[in-house]
C-alpha positions as CSV (number, residue, x, y, z in Angstrom):
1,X,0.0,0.0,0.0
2,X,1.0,3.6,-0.5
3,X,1.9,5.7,2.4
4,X,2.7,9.0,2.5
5,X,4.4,11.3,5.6
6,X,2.8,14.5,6.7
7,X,4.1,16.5,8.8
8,X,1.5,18.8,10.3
9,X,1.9,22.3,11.9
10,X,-1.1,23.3,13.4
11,X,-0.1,26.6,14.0
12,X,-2.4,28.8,16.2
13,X,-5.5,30.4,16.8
14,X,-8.3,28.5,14.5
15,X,-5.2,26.4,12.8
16,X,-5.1,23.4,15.1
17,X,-9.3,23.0,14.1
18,X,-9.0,23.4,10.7
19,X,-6.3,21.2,10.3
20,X,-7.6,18.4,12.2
21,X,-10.7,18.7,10.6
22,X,-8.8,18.4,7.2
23,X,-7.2,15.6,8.1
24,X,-10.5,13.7,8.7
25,X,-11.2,14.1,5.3
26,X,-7.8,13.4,3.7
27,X,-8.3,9.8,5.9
28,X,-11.5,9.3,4.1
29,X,-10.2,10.0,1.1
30,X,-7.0,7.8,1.7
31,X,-9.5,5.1,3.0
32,X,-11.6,4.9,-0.4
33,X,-8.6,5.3,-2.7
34,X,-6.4,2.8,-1.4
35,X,-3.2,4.8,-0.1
36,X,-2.2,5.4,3.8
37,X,-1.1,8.2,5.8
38,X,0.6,8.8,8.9
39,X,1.2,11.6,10.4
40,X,3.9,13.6,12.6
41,X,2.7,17.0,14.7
42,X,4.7,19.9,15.1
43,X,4.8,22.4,18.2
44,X,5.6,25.6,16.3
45,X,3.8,28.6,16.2
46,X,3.2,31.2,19.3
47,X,3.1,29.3,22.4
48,X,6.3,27.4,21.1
49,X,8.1,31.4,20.6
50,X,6.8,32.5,24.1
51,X,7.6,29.1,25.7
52,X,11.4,29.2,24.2
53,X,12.2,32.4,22.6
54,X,12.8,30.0,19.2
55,X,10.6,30.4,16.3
56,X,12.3,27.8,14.2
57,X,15.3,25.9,14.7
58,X,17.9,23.9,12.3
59,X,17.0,20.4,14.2
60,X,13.1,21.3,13.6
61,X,13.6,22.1,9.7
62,X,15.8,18.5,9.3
63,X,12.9,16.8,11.0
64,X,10.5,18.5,8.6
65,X,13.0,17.9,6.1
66,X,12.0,14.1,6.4
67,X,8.4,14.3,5.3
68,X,6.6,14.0,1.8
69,X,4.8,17.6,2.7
70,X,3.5,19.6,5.5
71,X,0.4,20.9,6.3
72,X,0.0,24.3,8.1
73,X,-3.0,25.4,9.8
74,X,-2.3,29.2,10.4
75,X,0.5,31.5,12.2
76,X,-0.5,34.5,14.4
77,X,-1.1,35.9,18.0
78,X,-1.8,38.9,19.5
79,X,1.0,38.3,22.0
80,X,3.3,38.2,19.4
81,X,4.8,41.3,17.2
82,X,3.7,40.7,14.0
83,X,6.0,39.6,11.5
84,X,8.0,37.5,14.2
85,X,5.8,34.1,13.3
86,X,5.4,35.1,9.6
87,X,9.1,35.9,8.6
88,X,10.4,33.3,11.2
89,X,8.2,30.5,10.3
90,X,6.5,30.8,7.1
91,X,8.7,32.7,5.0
92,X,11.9,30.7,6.4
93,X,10.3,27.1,5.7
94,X,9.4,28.8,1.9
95,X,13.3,29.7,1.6
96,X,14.5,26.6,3.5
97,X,12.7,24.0,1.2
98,X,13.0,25.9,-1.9
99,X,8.9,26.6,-1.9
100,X,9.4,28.9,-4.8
101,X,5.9,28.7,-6.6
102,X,2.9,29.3,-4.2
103,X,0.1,28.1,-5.9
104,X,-3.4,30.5,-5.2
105,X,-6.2,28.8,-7.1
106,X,-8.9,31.2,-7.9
107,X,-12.4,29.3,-8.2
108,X,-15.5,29.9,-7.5
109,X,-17.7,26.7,-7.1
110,X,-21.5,26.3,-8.0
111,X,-23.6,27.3,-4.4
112,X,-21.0,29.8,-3.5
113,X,-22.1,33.3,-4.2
114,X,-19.4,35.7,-5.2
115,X,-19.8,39.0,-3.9
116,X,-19.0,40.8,-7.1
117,X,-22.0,40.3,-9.8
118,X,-21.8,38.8,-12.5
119,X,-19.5,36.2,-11.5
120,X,-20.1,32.7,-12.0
121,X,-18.4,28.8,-11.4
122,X,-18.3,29.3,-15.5
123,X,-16.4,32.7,-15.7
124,X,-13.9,32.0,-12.5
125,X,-11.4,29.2,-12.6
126,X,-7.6,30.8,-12.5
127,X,-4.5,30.4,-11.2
128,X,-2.2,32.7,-9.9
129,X,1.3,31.6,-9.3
130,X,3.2,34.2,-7.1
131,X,7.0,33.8,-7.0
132,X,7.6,32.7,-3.3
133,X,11.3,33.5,-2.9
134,X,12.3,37.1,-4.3
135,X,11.6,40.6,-4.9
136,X,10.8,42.5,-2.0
137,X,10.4,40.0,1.0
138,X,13.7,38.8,0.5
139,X,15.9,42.1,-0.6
140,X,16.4,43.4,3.0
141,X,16.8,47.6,3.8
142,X,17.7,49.8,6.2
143,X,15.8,53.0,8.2
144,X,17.8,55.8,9.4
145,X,17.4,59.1,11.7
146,X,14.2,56.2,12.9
147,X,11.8,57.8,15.3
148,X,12.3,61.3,13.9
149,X,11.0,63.5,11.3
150,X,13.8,63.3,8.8
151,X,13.8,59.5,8.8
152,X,14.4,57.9,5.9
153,X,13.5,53.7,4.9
154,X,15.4,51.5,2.2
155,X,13.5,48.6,1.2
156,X,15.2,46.7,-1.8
157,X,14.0,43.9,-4.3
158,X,15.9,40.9,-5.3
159,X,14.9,39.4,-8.6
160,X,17.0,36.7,-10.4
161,X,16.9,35.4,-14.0
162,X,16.9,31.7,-12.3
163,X,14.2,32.2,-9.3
164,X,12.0,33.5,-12.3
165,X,12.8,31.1,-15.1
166,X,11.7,28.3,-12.5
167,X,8.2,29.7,-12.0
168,X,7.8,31.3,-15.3
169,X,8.5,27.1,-16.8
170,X,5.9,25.9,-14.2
171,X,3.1,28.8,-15.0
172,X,3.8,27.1,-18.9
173,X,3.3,23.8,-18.0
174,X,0.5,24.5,-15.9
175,X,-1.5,26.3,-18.5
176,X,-0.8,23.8,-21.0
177,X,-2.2,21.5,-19.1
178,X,-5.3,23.8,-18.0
179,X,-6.9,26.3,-21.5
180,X,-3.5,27.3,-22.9
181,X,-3.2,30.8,-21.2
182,X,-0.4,32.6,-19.0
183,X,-0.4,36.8,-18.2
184,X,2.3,38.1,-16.7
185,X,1.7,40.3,-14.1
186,X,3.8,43.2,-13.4
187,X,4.4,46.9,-13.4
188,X,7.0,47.3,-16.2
189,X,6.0,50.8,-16.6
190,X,7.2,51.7,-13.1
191,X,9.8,49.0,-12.0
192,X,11.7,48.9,-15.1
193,X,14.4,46.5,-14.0
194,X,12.4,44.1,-12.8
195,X,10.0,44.1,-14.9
196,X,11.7,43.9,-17.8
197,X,13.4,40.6,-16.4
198,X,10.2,39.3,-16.3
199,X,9.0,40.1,-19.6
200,X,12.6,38.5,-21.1
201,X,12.0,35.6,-19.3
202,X,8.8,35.1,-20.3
203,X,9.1,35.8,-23.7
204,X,11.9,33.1,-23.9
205,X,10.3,30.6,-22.2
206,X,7.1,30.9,-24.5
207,X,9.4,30.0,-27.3
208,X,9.6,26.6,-26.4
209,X,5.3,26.5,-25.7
210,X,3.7,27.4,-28.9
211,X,0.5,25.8,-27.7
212,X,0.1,28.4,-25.2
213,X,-0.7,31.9,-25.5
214,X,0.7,34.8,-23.4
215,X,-0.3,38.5,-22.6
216,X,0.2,40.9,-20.2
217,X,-1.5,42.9,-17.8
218,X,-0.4,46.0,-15.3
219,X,-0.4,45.3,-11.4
220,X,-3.1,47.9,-10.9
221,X,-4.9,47.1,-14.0
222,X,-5.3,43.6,-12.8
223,X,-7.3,45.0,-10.0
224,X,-9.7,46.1,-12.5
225,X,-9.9,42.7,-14.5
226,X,-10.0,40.1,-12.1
227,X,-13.0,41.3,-10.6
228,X,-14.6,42.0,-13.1
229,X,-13.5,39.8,-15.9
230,X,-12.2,36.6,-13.9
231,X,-12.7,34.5,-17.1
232,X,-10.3,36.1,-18.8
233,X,-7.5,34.5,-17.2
234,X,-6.1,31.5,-16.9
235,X,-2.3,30.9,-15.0
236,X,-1.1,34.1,-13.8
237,X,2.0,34.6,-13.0
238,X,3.6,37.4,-10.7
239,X,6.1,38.7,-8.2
240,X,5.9,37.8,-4.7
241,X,4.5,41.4,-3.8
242,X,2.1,41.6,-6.3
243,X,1.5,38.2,-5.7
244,X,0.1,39.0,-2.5
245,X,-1.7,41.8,-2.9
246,X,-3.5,40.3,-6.4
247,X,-4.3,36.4,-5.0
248,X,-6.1,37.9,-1.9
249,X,-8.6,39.9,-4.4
250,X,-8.8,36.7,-5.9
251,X,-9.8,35.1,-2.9
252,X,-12.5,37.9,-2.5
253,X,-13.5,36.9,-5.9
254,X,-14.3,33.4,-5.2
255,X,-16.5,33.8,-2.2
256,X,-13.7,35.0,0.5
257,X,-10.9,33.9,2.4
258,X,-12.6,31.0,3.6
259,X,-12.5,28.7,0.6
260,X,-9.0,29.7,-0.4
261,X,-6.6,27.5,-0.6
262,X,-2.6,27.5,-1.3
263,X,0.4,25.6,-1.9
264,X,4.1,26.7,-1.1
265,X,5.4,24.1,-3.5
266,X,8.3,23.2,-4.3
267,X,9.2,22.5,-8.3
268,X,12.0,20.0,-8.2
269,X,10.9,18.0,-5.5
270,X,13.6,18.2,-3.5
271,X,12.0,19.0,-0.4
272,X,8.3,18.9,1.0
273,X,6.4,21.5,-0.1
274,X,3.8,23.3,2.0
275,X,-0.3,23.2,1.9
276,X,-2.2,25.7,4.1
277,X,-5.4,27.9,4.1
278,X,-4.9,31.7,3.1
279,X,-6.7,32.6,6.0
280,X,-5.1,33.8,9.5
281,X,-5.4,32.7,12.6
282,X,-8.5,34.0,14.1
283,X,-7.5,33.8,18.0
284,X,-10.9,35.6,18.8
285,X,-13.3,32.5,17.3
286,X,-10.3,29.6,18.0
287,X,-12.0,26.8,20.2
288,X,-15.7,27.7,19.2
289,X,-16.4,25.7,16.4
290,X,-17.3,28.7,14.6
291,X,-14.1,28.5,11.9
292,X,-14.8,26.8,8.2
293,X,-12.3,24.1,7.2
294,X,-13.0,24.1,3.0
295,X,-9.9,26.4,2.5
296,X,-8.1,23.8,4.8
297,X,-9.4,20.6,3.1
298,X,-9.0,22.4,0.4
299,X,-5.1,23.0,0.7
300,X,-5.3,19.2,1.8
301,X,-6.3,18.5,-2.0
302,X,-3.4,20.2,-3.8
303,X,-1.3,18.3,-1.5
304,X,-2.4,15.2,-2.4
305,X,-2.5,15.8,-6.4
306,X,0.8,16.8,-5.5
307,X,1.7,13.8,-4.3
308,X,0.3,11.6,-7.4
309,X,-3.1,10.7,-5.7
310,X,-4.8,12.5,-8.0
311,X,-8.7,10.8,-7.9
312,X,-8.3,11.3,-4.1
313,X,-7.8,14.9,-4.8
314,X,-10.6,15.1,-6.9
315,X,-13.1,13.9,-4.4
316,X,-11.6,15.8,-1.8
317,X,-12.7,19.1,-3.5
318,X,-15.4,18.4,-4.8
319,X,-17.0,17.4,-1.2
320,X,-15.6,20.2,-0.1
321,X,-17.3,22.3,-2.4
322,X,-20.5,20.3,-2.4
323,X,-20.6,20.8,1.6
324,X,-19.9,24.5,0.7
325,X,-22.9,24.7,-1.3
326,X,-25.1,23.8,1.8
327,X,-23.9,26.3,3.9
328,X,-26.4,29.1,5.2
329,X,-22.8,31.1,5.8
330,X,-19.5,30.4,5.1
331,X,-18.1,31.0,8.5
332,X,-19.1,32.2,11.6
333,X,-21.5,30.7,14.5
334,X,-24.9,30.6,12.0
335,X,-22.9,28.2,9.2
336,X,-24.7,25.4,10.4
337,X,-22.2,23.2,11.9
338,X,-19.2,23.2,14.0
339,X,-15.6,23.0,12.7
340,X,-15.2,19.7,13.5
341,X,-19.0,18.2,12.3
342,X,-18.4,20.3,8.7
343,X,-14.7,18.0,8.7
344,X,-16.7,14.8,9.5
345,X,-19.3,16.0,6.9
346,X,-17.0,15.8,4.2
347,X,-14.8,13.0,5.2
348,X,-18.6,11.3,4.4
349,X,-19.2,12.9,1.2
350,X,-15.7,12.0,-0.3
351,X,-17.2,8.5,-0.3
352,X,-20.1,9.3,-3.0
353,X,-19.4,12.8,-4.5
354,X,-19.2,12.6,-8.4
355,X,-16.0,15.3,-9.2
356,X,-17.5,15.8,-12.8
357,X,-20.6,17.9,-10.5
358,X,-18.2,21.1,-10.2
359,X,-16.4,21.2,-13.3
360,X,-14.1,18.9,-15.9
361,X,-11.7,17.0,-13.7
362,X,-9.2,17.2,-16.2
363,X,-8.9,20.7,-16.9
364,X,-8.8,21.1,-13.1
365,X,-5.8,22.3,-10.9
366,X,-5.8,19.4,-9.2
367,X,-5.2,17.4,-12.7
368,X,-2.6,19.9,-13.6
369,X,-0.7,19.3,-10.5
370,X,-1.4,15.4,-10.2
């Protein structure tokens, strides 16, 4: 039997739920289609800081090292200065493992409304690839004369011919595996360096895709099309900045932070890559039962079409996506059902869902990936 290693990182706040509710389903799923999976829990995230004064530590990244992937359930506390758990954590496991393609899947599924009109399950099935690694997260800076009023901040960009060939050759493959479509995503107006990299790059790597077309679009100019014209895109690909800033209107898109999913992936396979829900850590509703799992079980899915069980994947989202379609909310305490019954409730659907209900299975993500 096939067995694959998780390593699981509950995180804080609503994370530990989520995730354990996930994993209910992802045993169903493992259960129906044959495979196994065991499972090793992590102790990082707040308390593990404030208990120890260590947000990650060599010995805990080997041990990680180990597994086929890692799920993570969310990082945050009030107690904690933000950007400690993110950069130490999050961003270091990204660098660590090589995670240089995160993977934000932009769909909206039939019996989730959208809050923008107009958009439907038809018009809204896109892919934005944000490089994980580079441009301004990782290019450092400097403040001087702090705390006065002639103080002045440095914040640089790294971006590397290499970093951006890697995604630019995934966002190809992807798309040709998807409706033939990549937009690069930049400001090439503005950051002329950078963005000019990107447009070589792309350009060059097209030559060896003539199946699949390519355009363009302007960072703010996306914020005008993907709301409004969602089916117009297929992969995006982008900078880790705009990245950030472009999947989360995405997310809005597709019904909200709730049903997004991502992947911190890693191309080469070197190293495990990472599955978790876009959403934070909600320490205010953590413990009630009041937190949605979809974006988790749905993270749970691209992990394990990453992993080659691709018909497992399949029915994982689609239960997902058919429990979604029940709920009176999509999070909160009037969705219906706790955390932990909407996990169970899936785990039971996985068993009978058709995936053909919510789309063609093998124009999917989760095919692409698989």
């Amino acid at each position: 039997m096939r067995k694959h290693h998780l390593a699981v990182i509950g995180g804080d706040g609503i994370g530990p739920d989520v995730t354990a509710a996930a994993l209910t389903a992802v045993r169903a799923a493992a259960g129906k289609f044959g495979f196994a999976v065991d499972t090793t829990e992590f102790d990082l995230g707040a308390e593990h800081f404030l208990r120890t004064g260590v947000v990650l530590d060599d010995p805990a990244v080997e041990k990680l090292r180990e597994h086929d992937a890692i799920l993570l359930g969310a990082v945050g506390d009030p107690r904690v200065a933000p950007g400690i758990l993110e950069r130490g954590l999050i961003v270091a496991l990204r660098v660590a493992f090589r995670q240089s393609v995160n993977v934000r899947p932009v769909r909206l599924y039939p019996g989730v409304e959208s809050p923008v009109k107009g958009v439907t399950p038809e018009n809204c099935d896109l892919v934005v690839l944000r490089e994980n690694t580079e441009g301004l997260y990782a290019g450092g800076g400097s403040t001087t004369h702090a705390g006065t009023p002639h103080a002045v901040a440095l914040q640089n960009s790294v971006t590397t011919v290499a970093a951006t060939t890697e995604i630019v050759e995934f966002a190809f493959r992807l798309a040709q595996r998807r409706r033939r479509r990549v937009t690069l995503c930049h400001k090439t107006n503005i950051l002329v360096h950078a963005g000019q990299l990107w447009q070589d790059v792309v350009d060059e790597v097209a030559t060896r895709y003539s199946d699949v077309e390519h355009d363009y679009v302007h960072a703010d100019a996306m914020c005008l099309h993907l709301p409004t014209n969602p089916g117009r895109f297929d992969v995006v690909v982008t900078d880790n900045l705009f990245g950030d800033i472009i999947s989360d209107l995405g997310a809005t898109v597709q019904g909200g932070l709730g049903v997004a999913a991502s992947a911190n992936h890693n191309p080469t396979g070197s190293a495990p890559s990472m599955f978790e829900p876009v959403h934070g850590s909600a320490p205010d509703i953590a413990g009630r039962g009041w937190a949605n799992p979809a974006a988790a079980v749905l993270s749970a899915a691209l992990c394990l079409a990453t992993l080659g069980e691709r018909d497992a994947a399949l029915a994982l989202e689609a239960a997902a996506a058919s429990v979604l379609a029940e709920l009176p909310a999509l999070a909160g305490p009037d969705m219906g059902a706790t955390t932990e019954e909407l996990g169970r409730r899936i785990a039971d659907r996985v068993t009978t869902v058709d995936p053909v209900a919510i789309g063609d299975p093998a124009r999917s993500l989760i095919s692409a990936l698989a």
